[in-house]
SEBABA-164235 format. One record per residue (C-alpha): residue number from 1; residue in one letter; y, x, z. Coordinates in pm, 1 decimal. Layout:
# SEBABA-164235
    k  r     north      east        up
  NUM  A         Y         X         Z
...
***
This chain:
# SEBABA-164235
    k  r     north      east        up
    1  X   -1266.8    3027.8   -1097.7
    2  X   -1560.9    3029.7   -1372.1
    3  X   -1632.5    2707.7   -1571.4
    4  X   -1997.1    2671.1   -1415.6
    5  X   -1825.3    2640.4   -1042.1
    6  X   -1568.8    2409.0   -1179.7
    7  X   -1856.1    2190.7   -1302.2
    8  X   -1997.6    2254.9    -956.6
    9  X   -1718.6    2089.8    -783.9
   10  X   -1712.8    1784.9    -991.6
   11  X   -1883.8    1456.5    -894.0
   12  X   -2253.8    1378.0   -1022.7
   13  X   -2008.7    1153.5   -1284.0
   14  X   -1870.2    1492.6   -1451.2
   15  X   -1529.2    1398.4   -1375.2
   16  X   -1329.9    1529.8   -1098.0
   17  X   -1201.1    1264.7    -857.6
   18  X   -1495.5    1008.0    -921.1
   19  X   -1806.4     917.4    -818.4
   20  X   -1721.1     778.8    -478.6
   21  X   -1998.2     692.7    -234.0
   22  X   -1763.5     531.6      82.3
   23  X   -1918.5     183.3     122.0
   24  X   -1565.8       2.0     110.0
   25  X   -1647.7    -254.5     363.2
   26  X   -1511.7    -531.3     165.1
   27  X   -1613.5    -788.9     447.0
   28  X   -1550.9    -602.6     748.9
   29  X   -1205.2    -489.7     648.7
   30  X   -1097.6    -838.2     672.4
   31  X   -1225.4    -837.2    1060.9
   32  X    -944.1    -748.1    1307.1
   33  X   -1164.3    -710.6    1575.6
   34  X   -1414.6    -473.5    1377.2
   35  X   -1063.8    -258.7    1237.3
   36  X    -942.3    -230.7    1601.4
   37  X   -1307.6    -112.7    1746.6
   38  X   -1346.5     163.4    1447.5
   39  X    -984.8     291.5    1477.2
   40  X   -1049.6     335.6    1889.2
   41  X   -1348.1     497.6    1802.7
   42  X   -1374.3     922.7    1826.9
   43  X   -1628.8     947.7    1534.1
   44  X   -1369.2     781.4    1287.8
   45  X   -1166.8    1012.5    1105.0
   46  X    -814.0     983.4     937.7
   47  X    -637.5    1138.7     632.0
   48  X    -279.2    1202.9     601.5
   49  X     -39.4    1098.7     297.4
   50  X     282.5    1254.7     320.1
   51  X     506.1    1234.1      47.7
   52  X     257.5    1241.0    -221.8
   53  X      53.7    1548.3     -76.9
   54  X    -260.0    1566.5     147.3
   55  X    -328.9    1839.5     466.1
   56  X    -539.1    2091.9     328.9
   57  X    -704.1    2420.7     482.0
   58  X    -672.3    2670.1     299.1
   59  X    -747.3    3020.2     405.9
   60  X    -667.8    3284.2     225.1
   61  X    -731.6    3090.3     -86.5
   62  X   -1089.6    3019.6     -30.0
   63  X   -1310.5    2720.8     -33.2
   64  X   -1059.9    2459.4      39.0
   65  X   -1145.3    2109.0     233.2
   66  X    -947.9    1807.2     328.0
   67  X    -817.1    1800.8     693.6
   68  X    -997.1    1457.2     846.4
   69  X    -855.1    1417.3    1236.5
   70  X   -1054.6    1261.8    1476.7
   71  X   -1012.5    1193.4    1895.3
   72  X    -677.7    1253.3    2029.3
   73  X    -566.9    1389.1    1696.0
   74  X    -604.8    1117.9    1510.0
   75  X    -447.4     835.0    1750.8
   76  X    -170.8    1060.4    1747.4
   77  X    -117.9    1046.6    1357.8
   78  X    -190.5     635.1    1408.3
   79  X      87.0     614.3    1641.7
   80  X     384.9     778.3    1380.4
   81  X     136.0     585.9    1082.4
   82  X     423.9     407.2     821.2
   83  X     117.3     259.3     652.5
   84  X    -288.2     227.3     727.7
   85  X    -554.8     146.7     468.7
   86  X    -900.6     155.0     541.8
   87  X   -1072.2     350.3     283.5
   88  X   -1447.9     264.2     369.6
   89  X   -1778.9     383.9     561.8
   90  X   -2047.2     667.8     516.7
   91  X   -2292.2     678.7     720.3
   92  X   -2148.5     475.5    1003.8
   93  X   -1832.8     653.5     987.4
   94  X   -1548.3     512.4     901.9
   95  X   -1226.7     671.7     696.2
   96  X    -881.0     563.5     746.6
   97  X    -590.4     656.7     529.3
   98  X    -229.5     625.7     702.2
   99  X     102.9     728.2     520.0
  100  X     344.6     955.9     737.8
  101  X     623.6    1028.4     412.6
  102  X     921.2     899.4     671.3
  103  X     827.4    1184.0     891.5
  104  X     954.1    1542.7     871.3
  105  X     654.6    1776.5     851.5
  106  X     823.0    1980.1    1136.1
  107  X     706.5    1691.9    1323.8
  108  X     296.2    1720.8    1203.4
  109  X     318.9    2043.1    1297.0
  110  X     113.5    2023.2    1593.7
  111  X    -176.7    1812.4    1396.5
  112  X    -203.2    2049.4    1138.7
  113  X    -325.9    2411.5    1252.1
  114  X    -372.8    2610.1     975.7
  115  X    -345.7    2346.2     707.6
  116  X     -41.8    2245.5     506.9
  117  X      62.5    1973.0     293.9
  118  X     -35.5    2033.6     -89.0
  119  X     -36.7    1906.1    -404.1
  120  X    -381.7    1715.7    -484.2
  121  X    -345.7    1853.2    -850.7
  122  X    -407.7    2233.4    -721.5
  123  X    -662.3    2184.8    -518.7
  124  X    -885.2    1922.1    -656.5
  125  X   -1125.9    2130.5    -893.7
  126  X   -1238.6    2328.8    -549.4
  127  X   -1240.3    2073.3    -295.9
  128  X   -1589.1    1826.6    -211.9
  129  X   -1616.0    1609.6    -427.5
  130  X   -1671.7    1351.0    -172.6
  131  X   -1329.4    1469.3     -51.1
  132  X   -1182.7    1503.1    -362.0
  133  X   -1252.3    1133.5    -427.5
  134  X   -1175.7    1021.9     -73.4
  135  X    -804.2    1219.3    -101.9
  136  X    -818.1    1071.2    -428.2
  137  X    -831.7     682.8    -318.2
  138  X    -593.4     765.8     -29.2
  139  X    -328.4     882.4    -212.9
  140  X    -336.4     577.0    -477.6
  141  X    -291.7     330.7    -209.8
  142  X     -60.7     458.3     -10.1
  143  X     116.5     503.0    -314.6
  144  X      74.6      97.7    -402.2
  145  X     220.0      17.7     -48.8
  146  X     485.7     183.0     -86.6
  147  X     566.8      17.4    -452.9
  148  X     462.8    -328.1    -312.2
  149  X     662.0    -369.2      11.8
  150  X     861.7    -612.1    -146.5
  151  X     761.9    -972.0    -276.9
  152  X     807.5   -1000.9    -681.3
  153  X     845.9   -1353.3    -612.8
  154  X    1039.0   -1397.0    -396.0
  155  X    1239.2   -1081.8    -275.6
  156  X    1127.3   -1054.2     102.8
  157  X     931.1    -803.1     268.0
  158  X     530.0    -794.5     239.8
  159  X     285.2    -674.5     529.3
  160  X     -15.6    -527.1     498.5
  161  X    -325.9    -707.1     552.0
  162  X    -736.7    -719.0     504.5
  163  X    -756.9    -350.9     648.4
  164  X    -483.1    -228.4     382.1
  165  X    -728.8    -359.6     130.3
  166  X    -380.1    -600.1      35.6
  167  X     -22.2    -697.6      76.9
  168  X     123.3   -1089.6     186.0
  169  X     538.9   -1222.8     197.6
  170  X     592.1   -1260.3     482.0
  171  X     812.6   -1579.8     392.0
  172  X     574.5   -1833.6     473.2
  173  X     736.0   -2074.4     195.9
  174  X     612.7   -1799.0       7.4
  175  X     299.0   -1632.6     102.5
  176  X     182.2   -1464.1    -185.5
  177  X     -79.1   -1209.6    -157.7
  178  X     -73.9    -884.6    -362.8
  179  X    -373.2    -673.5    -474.6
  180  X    -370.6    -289.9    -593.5
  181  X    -318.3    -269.3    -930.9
  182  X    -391.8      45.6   -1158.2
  183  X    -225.5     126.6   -1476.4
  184  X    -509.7     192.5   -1683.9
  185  X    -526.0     452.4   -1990.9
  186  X    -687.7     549.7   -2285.5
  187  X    -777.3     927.0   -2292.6
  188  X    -909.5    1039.0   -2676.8
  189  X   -1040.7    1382.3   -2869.3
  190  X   -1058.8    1273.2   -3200.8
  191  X   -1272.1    1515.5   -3417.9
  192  X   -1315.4    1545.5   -3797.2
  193  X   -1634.2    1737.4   -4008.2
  194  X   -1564.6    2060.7   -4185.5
  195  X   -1580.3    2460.3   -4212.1
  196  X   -1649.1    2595.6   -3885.2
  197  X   -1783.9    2332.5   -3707.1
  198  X   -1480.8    2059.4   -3771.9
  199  X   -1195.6    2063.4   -3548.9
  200  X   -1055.9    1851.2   -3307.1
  201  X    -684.3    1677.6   -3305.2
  202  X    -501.8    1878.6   -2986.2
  203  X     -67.9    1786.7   -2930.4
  204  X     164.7    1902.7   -2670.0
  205  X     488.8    1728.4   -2558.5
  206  X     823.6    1904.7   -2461.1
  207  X     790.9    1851.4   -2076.1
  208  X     415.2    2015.0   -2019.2
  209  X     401.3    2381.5   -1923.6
  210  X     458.8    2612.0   -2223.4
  211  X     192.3    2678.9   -2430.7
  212  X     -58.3    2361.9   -2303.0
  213  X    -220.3    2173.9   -2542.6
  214  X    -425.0    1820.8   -2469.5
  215  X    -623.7    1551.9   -2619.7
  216  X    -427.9    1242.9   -2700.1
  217  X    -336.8     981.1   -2452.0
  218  X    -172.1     645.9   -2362.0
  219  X    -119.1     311.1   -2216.4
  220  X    -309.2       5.4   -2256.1
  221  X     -88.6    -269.5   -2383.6
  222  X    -138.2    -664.6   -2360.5
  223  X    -350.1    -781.4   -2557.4
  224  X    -564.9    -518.1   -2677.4
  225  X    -912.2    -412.7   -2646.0
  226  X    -939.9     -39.4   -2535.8
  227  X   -1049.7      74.3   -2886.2
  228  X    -730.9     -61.7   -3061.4
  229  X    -576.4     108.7   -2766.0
  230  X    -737.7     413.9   -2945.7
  231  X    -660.2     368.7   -3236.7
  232  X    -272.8     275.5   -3206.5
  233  X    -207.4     576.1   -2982.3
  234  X    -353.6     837.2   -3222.8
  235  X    -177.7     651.7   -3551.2
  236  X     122.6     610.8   -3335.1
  237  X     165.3     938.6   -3243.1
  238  X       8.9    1144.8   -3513.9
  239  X     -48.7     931.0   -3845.0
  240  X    -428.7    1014.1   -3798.8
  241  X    -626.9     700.7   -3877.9
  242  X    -964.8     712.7   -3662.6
  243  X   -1302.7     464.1   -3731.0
  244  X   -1595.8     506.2   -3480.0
  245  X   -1457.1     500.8   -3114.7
  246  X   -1715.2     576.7   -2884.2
  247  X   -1671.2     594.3   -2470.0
  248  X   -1742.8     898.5   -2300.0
  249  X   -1622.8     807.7   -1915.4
  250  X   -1343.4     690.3   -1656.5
  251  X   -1176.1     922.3   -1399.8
  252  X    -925.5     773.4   -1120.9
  253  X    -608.1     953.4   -1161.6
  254  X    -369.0     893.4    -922.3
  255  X     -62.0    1079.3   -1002.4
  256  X      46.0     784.6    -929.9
  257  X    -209.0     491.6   -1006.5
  258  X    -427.6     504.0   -1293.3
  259  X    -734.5     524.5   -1444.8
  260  X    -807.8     726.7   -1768.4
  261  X   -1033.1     603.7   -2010.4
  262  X   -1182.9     872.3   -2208.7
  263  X   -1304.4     844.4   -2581.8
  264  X   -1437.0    1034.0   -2850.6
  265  X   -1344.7     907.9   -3205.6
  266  X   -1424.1    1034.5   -3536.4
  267  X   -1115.6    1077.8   -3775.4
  268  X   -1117.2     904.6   -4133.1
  269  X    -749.5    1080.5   -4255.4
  270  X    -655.1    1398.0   -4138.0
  271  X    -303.0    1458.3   -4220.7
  272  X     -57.6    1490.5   -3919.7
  273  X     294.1    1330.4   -3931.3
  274  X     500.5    1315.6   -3559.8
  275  X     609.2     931.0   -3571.8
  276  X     708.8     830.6   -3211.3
  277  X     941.6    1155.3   -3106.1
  278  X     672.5    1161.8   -2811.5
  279  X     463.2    1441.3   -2896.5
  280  X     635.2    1816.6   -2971.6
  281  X     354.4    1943.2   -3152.6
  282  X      -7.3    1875.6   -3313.3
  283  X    -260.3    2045.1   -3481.9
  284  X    -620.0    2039.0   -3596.1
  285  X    -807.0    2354.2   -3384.8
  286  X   -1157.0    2450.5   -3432.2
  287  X   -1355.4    2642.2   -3165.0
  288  X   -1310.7    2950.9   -3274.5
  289  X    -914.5    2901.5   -3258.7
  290  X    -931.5    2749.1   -2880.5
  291  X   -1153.8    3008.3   -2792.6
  292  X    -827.1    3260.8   -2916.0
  293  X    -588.1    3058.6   -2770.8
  294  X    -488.7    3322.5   -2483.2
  295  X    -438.4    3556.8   -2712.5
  296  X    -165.9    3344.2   -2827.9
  297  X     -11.2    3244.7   -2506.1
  298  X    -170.8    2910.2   -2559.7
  299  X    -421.5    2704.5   -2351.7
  300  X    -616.2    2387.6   -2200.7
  301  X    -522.8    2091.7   -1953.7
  302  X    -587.2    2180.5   -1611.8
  303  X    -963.6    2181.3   -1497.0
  304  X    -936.9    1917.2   -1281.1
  305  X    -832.0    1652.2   -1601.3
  306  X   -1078.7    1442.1   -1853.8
  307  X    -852.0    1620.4   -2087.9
  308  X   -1018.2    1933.4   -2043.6
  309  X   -1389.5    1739.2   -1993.4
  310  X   -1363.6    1564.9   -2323.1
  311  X   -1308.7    1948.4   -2485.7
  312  X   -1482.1    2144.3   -2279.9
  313  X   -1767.8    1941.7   -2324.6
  314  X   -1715.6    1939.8   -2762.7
  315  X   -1674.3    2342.7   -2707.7
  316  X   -2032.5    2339.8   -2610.1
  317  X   -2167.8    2136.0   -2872.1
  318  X   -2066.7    2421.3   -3108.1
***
């Protein structure tokens, strides 16, 4: 696939995954008697969860797109349904999500035609972005409900409630309601002046694929604004110290349940030490060296990341 219809898949944000336009139906989700007339109706269509991974059609490799049921089909996949969410409404229509992972997929076999369960990951570059996001959303709450099907408090079990919008003990001493929470992340390319343009900070860790270099990354801690966030993660990990930090954009990322926060920040040392044991590798690259990098065996986060926005993006302002 070519880098102009990679850009062509993403949402009008730049970022794959985002840029959502279901009207969530914050007040109507909390209406049993408006939940119960859009799930009977045939027009209302339903997405499947299983295990982490989403029905997809996929023929012969070409154009991809999510598998929504509706009619018979989709009662059917209510009726087996471990968990339901409602994900929101577009012109009238409404979108359920519902969670089948306790199922065998021998058993879906008769829902799915020529679709199969797949990784969101593989897909997501080529699909809609209006189904990219939707599959997106989906898969971060079902996700949630399963985490959350026991009370923190308390120990007992929690139900779902408000439309799968949130999660209550059932122990009625207890009662507490639970919210979807996301774990949210700073994303950074940190650049510095020089010959050729400058260069920008890239690392690898031990786990990734062979040969894949990123942007820095990590957790937001207690406590901090997301610019220290910034600037801890890239002097923990590579002794770099950075000044200007500058947003660039957000992208949900649910593998499981975050959101990444991307950055650009401008580097004020440039020296690389490996403090943390985190990261296997890192380097200052210019352009001209990322633009060799399969000659090398090397290359870029998958197309589908803000990792590969943030340097995509930087490769064209050279």
């Amino acid at each position: 696939m070519s880098m102009s219809s990679r850009r062509a898949s993403f949402s009008t944000h730049g970022v794959a995954y985002g840029g959502g336009t279901l009207d969530r139906a914050v007040l109507q989700r909390r209406d049993a008697a408006w939940l119960d007339e859009r799930l009977h109706r045939r027009d209302t269509r339903v997405i499947a969860v299983w295990r982490g991974l989403h029905l997809i059609r996929d023929v012969n490799g070409v154009s991809p797109s999510a598998v929504m049921l509706t009619g018979a089909h989709a009662r059917g996949l209510l009726r087996i349904a471990d968990t339901l969410a409602l994900l929101g409404v577009k012109d009238d229509t409404a979108y359920f999500c519902v969670d089948v992972s306790s199922k065998e997929a021998l058993e879906l076999t008769p829902l799915m035609g020529q679709a199969r369960f797949q990784e969101l990951r593989e897909v997501g570059v080529a699909l809609d972005p209006f189904e990219a996001n939707l599959l997106a959303h989906g898969r971060a709450l079902m996700h949630w409900h399963r985490m959350q099907s026991y009370c923190s408090l308390c120990a007992q079990r929690t139900e779902s409630i408000h439309g799968g919008a949130a999660r209550r003990c059932v122990n009625l001493d207890c009662g507490h309601e639970f919210y979807p929470r996301l774990d949210p992340a700073v994303i950074v390319l940190v650049t510095r002046s020089g010959p050729e343009g400058g260069a920008c900070l890239l690392a690898r860790q031990s786990p990734w694929p062979k040969g894949m270099y990123a942007v820095l990354a990590g957790f937001v801690e207690p406590g901090e604004t997301l610019e220290d966030a910034v600037r801890r993660e890239v002097a923990e990990e590579t002794s770099v110290r950075v000044g200007a930090v500058a947003y660039h954009s957000s992208q949900p990322w649910p593998f499981p349940g975050s959101v990444m926060i991307g950055f650009r920040a401008e580097a004020q040392s440039v020296g690389i030490t490996l403090n943390d044991g985190e990261l296997e590798d890192a380097r200052w690259c210019t352009r001209a060296q990322i633009r060799r990098f399969p000659e090398r065996g090397l290359f870029l986060p998958r197309p589908d990341s803000l990792a590969h926005l943030l340097i995509d993006q930087w490769m064209a302002e050279g």
